[in-house]
C-alpha positions in Angstrom: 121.8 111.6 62.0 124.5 109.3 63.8 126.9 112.0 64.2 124.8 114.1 65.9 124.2 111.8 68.3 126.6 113.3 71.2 126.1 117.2 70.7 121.9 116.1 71.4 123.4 113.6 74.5 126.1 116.3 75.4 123.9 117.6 78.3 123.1 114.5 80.0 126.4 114.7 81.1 126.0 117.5 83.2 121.9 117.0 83.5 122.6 113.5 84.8 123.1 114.9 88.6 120.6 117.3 88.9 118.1 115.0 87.2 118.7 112.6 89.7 118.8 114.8 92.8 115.4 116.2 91.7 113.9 112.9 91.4 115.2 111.9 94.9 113.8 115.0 95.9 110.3 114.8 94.2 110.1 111.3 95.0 110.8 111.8 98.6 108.7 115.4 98.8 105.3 113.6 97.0 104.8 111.3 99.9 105.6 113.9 102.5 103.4 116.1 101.2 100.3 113.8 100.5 101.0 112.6 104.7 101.0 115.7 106.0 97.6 116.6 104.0 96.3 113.2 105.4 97.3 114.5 108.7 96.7 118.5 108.6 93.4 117.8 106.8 92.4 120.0 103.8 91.9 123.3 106.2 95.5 123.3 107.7 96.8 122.1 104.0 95.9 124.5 102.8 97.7 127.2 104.9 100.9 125.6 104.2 100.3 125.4 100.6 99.5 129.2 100.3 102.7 129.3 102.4 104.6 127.8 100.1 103.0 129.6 97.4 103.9 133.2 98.7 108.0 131.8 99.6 107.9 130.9 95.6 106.6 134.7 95.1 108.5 136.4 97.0 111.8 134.3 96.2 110.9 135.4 92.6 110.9 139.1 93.6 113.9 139.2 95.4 115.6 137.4 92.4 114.6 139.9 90.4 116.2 137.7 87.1 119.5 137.7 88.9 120.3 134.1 88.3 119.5 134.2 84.8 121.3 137.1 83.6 123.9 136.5 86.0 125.0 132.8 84.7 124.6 134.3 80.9 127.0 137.1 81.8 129.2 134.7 84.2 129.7 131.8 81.0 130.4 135.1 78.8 132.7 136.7 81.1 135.2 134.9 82.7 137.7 137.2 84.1 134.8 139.3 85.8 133.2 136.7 87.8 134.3 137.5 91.4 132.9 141.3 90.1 129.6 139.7 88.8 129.1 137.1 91.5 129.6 140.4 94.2 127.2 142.4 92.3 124.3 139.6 92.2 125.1 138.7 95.9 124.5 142.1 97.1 121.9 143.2 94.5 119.7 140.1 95.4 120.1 140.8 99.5 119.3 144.1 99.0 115.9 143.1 97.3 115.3 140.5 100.0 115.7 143.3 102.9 113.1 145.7 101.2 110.6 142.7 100.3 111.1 141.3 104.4 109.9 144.9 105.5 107.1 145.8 103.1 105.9 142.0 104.3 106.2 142.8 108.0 104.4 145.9 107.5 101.9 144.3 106.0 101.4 141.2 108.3 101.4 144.6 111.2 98.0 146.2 109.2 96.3 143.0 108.4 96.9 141.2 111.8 96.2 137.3 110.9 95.1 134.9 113.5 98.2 133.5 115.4 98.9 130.3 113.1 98.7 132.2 110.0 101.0 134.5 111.7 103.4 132.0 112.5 103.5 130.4 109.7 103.9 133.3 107.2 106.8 134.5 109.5 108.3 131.3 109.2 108.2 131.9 105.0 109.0 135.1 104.5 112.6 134.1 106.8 113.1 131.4 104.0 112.1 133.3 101.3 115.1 135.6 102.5 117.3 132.4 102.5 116.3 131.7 99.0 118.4 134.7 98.3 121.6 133.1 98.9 120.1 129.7 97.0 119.7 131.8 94.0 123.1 133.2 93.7 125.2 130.4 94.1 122.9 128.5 92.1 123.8 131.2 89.3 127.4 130.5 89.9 127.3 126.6 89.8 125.2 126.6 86.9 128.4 129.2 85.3 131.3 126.5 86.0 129.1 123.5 85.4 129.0 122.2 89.3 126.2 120.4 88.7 127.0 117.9 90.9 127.7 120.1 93.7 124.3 122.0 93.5 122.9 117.9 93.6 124.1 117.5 97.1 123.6 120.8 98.3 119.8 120.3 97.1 119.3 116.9 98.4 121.1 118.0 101.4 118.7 120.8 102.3 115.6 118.4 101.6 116.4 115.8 103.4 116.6 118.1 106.5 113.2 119.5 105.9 111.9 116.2 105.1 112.9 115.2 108.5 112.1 117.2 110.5 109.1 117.7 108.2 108.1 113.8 109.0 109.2 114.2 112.7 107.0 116.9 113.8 104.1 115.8 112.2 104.2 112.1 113.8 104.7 113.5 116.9 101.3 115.8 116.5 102.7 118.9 115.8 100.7 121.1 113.2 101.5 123.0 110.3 103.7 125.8 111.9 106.5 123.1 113.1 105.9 121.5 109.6 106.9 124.8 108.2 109.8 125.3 110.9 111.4 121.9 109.3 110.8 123.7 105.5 113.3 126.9 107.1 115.6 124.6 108.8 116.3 122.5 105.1 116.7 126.2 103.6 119.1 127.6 106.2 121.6 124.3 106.1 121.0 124.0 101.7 121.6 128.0 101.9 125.1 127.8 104.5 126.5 124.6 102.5 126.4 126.4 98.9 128.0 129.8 100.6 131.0 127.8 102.0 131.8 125.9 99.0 131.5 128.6 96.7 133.6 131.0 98.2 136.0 128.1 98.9 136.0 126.1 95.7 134.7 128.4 92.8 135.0 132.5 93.5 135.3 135.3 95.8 132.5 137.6 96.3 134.2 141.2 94.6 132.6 144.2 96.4 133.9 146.8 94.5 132.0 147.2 91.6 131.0 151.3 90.9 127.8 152.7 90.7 128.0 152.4 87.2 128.1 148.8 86.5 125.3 147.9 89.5 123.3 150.0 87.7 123.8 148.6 84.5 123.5 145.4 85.8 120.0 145.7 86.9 119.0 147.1 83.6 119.9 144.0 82.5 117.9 142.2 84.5 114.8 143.9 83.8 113.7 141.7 81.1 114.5 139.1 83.1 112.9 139.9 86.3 109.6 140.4 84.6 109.4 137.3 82.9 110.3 135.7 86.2 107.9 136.9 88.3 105.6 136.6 84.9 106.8 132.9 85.7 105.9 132.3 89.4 102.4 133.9 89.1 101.8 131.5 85.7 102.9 128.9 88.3 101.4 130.0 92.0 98.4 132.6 91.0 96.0 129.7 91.4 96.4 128.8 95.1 96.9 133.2 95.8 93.6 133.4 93.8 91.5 131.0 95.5 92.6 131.4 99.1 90.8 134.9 97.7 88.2 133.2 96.7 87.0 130.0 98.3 89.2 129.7 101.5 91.7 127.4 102.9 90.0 123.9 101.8 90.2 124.6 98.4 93.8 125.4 98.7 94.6 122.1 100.3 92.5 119.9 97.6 93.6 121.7 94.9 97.3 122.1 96.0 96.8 117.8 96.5 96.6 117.3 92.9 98.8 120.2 92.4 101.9 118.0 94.9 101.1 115.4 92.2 101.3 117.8 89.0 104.6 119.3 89.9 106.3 116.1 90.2 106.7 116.3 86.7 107.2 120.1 86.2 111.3 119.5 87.5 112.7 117.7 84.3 112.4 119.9 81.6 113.2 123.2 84.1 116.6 121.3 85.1 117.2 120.3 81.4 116.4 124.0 80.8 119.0 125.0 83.3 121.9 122.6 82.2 121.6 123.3 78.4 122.1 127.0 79.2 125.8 126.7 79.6 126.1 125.0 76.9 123.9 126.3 74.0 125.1 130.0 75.3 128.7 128.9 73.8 127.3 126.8 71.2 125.0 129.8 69.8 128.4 132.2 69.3 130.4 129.3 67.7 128.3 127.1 65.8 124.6 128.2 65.4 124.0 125.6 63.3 124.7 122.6 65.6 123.4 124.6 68.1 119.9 124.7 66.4 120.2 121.1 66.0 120.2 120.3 69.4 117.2 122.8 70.3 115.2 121.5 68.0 115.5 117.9 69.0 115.4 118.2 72.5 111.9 121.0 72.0 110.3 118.2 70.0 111.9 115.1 72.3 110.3 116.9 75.3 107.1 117.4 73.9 106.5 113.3 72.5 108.0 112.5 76.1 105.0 114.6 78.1 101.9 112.8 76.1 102.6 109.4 77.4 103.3 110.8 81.1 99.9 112.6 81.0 98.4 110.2 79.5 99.3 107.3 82.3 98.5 110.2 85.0 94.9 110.6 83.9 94.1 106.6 83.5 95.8 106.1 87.0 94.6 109.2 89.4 91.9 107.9 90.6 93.3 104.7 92.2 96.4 105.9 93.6 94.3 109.2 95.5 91.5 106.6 96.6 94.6 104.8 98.0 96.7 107.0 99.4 94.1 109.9 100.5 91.1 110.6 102.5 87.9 110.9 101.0 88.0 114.5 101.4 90.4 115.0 98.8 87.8 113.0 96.1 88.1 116.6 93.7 91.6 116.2 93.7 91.7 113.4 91.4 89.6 115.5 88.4 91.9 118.2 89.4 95.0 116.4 88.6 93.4 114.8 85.3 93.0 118.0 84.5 96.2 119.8 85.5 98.2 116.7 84.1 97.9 118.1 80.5 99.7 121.0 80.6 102.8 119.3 80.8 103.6 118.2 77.3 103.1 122.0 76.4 105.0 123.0 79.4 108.0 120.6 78.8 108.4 122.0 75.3 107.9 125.9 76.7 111.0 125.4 78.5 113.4 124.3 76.0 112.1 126.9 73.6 112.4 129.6 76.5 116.5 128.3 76.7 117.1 128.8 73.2 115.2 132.1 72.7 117.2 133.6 76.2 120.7 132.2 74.8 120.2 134.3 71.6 119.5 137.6 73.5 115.8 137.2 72.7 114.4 138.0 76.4 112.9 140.6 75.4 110.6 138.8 73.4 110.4 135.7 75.6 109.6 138.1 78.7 106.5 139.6 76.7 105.0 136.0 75.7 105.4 135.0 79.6 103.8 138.1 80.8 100.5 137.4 78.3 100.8 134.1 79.7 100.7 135.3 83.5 97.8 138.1 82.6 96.2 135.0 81.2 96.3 132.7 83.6 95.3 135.4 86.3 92.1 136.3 83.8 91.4 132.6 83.6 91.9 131.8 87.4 89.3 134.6 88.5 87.0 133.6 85.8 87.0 129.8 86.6 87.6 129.5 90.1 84.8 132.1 91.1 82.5 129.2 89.1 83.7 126.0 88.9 86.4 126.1 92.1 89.2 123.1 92.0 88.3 122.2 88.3 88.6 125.4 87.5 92.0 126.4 88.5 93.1 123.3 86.6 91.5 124.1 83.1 92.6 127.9 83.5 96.8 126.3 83.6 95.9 124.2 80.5 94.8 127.1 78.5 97.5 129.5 80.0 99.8 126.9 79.0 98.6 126.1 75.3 98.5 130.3 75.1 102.6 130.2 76.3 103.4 127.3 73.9 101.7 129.3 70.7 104.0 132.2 71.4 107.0 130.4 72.0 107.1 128.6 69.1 105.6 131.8 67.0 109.0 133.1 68.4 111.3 129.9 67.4 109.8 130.0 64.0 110.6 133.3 63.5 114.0 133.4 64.5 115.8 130.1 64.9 114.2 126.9 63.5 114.8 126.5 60.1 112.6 125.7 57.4 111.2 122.2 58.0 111.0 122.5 61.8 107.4 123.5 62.0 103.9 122.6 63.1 103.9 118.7 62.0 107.3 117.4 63.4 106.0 119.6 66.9 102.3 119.3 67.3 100.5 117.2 64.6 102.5 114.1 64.3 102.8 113.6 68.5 98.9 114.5 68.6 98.8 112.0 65.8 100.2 109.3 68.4 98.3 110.3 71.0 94.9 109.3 69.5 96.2 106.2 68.6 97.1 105.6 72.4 93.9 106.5 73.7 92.2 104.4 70.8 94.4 101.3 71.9 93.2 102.1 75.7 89.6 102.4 74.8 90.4 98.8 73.0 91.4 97.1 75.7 89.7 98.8 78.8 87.6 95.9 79.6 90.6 94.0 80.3 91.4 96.2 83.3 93.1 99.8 83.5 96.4 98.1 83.6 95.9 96.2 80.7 95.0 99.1 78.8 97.4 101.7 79.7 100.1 98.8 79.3 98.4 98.8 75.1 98.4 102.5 74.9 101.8 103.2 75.9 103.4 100.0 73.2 101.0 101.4 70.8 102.6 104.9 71.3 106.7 103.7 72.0 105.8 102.8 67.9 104.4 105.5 67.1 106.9 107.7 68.6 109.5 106.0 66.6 107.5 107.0 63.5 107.0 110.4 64.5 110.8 111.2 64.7 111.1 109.7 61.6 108.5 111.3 59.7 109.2 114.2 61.5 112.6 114.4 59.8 111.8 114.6 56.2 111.5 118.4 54.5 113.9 119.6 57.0 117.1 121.2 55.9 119.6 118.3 54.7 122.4 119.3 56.7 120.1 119.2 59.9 119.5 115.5 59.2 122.7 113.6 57.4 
């Protein structure tokens, strides 16, 4: 097991910077976001939250898969990346001009009131930004700049953050706030062009007809499954501004500021093994499932602890931080937290599955996933509201996890990596943590999320080792 130690730590080394600029970033956005729902109140919240919401959409449209395919074909084609980088670059503005017009159209028809307006104005402008994010994104992620797309990140947040905190101290409302949110996407968007074209590759124009339009066949699996993606992730708030109105939005998308905290880890270890695994997968398949199938399991003991200490602690830290208003938020949250340890090991599978030229596959199992969720959302919001949006993402998510790892089994993971090392032996720990918090509840919540999470450190140890035996010997030696 020792010497294959560093191929499972390989990524860290490039995952270290991007890991920490999304931490700095989440840990900087959660309070920002929880002040200006203090100060907005659940109403106004909420329009920025179904803002935000529709910029995630329509980002995802006008990416059309680009930065997915595009870093897959950029590590597998060196000499053509000025050509590739020119093709994404144009294919990706050209998506972002159509979207922007069918948007103003619509805003011309439908005629909000004035703040809506203003405010969806002000995100469809950075949802055309996101276009330039998303292809210099592609090409860092190619050469491994991880520490350049870092800066650039933090860079662009701390602006928004700013100006973010700025106007809403000085009693502006939510279409400055959202002002601040374009500014951080304009300055993120003009720092990654400039050092790009001057540090990493030219943008190569002259591409034929031919290879643009085989590049967006390409694509095609891709672009479904990430727009399949965003609705998994934003139908909920789309859906209940639909049906219950603006309020809703902002309680639900409270919890929801809280929930996605913890959505950025495994997405940017997702993102960094990519590289990586793609070169791995064509030289040494072995080794490479080796390193899949430690970090899908690692991922996946790592998320029950953090939902776990989310649940026990909700309640305090929103009675603390938030108005009373925002009391359904907290059952929200309990709620919402659980999809992450599903989540968390979703992702890594989704890596290995793409590297192997399995989108096709992957792209159906996210699309059930998004029908799912949409089915679910409709169902459950219409009747139960905030709670219901919640349980509708765990079951979407359980429904993802089943396929992905229907998918794994079936083409990568050898024999031995299977349902006990993945899902019984960590569920296993689990019950043992909420039994040791039950144990010593009357002690105090700290007290007894302190016991839960010793009692599971141990058993987490025992998991990875039990977890080992009956797999193939030369995946553990």
């Amino acid at each position: 097991m020792k010497k294959h130690l560093p191929e499972y730590f390989e990524v860290l080394k490039h995952s270290g910077y991007l890991l920490l600029a999304r931490l700095f970033t989440r840990l900087a956005s959660l309070p920002f976001l929880l002040y200006a729902a203090a100060r907005l109140g659940p109403p106004l919240f909420g329009v920025f939250a179904f803002t935000l919401a529709t910029v995630d959409m329509l980002s995802a449209l006008g990416d059309f898969g680009l930065s997915r395919y595009g870093a897959r074909t950029l590590v597998r084609d060196v000499n053509g990346r000025s050509r590739t980088a020119g093709i994404i670059l144009v294919l990706q503005l050209a998506a972002s001009v159509v979207l922007t017009a069918a948007v103003l159209v619509a805003l011309l028809a439908f005629r909000p009131e004035p703040v809506r307006r203003d405010v969806l104005l002000l995100g469809l402008a950075a949802a055309f930004m996101s276009s330039f994010i998303f292809t210099t994104d592609m090409i860092f992620t190619a050469f491994k700049r991880f520490g350049a797309s870092a800066v650039f990140a933090v860079a662009g947040r701390v602006v928004y953050l700013a100006a973010g905190f700025a106007a809403l101290k000085l009693g502006y409302s939510v279409v400055a706030v959202t002002a601040a949110f374009l500014l951080g996407m304009v300055i993120e968007s003009a720092l990654r062009m400039i050092y790009t074209a001057w540090r990493l590759t030219t943008f190569s124009f002259k591409s034929s007809r031919a290879e643009m339009t085989a590049f967006v066949r390409g694509t095609i699996p891709f672009a479904v499954g990430a727009i399949a993606t965003l609705v998994y992730f934003r139908a909920d708030t789309l859906i209940m501004e639909a049906l219950r109105g603006d309020t809703d939005v902002g309680i639900y998308n409270a919890a929801y500021s809280f929930f996605s905290f913890f959505v950025w880890a495994p997405i940017v270890l997702s993102r960094t093994l990519l590289p990586g695994l793609t070169r791995r997968f064509a030289e040494e398949p072995e080794a490479a499932e080796r390193i899949n199938w430690f970090w899908y399991r690692m991922v996946g003991i790592a998320g029950v602890p953090v939902a776990f200490a989310v649940t026990m602690t909700a309640g305090p830290l929103f009675r603390l931080l938030m108005p009373a208003t925002y009391g359904d938020s907290i059952i929200a949250l309990q709620i919402l937290i659980w999809s992450i340890p599903a989540l968390m090991m979703v992702t890594v599978g989704f890596n290995a599955l793409v590297v192997t030229d399995r989108e096709k596959q992957v792209t159906v199992a996210t699309v059930v996933t998004a029908l799912t969720i949409v089915v679910m959302d409709f169902i459950l919001i219409y009747l139960f509201g905030v709670k219901g949006a919640a349980v509708a993402m765990v079951i979407a998510t359980v429904a993802w996890l089943i396929q992905v790892h229907w998918l794994l089994a079936r083409s990568i993971l050898a024999a031995g990596h299977g349902l006990k090392g993945a899902f019984l032996l960590p569920a296993a720990g689990g019950l043992l943590m909420a039994a040791a918090a039950l144990l010593a509840a009357p002690l105090g919540l700290w007290p007894a999320l302190a016991a839960g999470l010793v009692i599971y450190s141990g058993a987490a140890v025992g998991i990875m080792l039990i977890g080992r035996k009956g797999q193939p010997e030369e995946a553990v030696d």
